[in-house]
N, C-alpha and C positions, 0 to 999 in steps of 0.2 A: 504494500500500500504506500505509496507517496506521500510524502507529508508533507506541508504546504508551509509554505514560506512564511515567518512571521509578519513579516508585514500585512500578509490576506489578513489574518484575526483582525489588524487594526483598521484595514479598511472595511471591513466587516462589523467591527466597532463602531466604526465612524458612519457607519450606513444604519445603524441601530437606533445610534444616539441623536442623530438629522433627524431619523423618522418623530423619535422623541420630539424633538426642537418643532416641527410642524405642530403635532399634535397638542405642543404646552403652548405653543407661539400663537395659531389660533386660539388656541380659549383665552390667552391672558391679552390679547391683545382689544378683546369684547370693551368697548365702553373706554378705552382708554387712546389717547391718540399715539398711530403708529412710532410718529418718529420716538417719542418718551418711549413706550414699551423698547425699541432698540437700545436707547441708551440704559435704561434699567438693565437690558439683557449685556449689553457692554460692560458695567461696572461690577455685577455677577463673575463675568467670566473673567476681567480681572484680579477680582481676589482669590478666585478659587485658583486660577492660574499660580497667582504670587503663593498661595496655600502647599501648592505642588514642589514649587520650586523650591519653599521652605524648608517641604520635610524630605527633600531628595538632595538637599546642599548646593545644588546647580546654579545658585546666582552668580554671574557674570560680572564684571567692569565693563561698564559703559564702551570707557573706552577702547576697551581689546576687541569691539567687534569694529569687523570692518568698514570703510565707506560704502565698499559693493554688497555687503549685508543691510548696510542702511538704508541704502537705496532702494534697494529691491522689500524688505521689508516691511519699509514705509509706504509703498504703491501700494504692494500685497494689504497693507493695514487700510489703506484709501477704497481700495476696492471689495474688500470682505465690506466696509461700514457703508459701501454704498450696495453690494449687493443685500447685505440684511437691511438695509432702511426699504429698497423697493421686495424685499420679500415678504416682510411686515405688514405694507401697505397691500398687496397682493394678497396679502391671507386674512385682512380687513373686507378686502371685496369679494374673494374667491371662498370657494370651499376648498379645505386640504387637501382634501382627497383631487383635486386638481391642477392647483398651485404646487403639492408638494411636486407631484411626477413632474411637470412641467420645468423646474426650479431643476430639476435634474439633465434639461437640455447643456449643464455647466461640463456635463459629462464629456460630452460628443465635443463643447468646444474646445475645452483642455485636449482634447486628443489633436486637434488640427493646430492648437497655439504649441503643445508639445513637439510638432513635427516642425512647422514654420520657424520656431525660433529657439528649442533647444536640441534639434537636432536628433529627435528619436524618430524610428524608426517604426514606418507600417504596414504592423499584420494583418493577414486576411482576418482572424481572429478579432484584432481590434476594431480592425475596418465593419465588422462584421456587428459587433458589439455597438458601434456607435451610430450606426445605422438602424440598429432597432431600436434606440431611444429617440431617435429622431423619429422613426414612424410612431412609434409610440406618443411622443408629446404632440404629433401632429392628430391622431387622433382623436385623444386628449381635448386638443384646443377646439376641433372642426366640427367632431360629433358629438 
């Protein structure tokens, strides 16, 4: 039997804990306006964050990370707070059950920003993969 790379568990994790995030994101976002429910959910996952990094010793110096770590992190931090501000807003209007699949077309884009600008490389497999979430959220959105 093959055993699967550490990393699946965590993206397998992280496909668990999304679904989570849809399911708490819509109902806490009821009666409250989207943009605050994001920043609520921002300043959450900062301390649990810093919580983590407490009890695992991992704090860092500012300054020992890189410029090209800052750069890229900083975007990375610009475009996670604006994809959660429009996915927020989206699960105010939408049902989950909608919005979440849909929210997952990030899927199929990362596979084409992965090839254009870092250089990996595509399988039929993935090709294959990110083709049925496209049909999928196109369904999703049409019917």
């Amino acid at each position: 039997m093959k055993v699967l790379p550490s990393w699946v568990l965590f993206a397998l994790g992280s496909a668990f804990f999304a679904a989570l995030t849809a399911l708490f994101g819509k109902l806490g976002v009821a009666g409250i306006n989207s943009n605050m429910a994001t920043f609520i959910r921002t300043i959450v996952i900062m301390v649990v964050t810093a919580g983590i990094l407490s009890m695992r010793s991992e704090w860092q110096k500012l300054e020992s990370i890189s410029a090209y770590s800052w750069l890229f992190l900083v975007l990375s931090g610009i475009a996670t707070g604006l994809s959660w501000l429009c996915y927020y807003r989206a699960l105010q209007l939408g049902p989950v059950s909608k919005v979440a699949p849909v929210d997952k077309l990030s899927v199929a884009i990362a596979i084409v920003l992965g090839i254009v600008f870092a250089g990996e490389q595509l399988t039929w497999q993935v090709a294959l993969g990110g083709a049925l979430i496209v049909a999928g959220s196109v369904v999703i959105i049409l019917f």
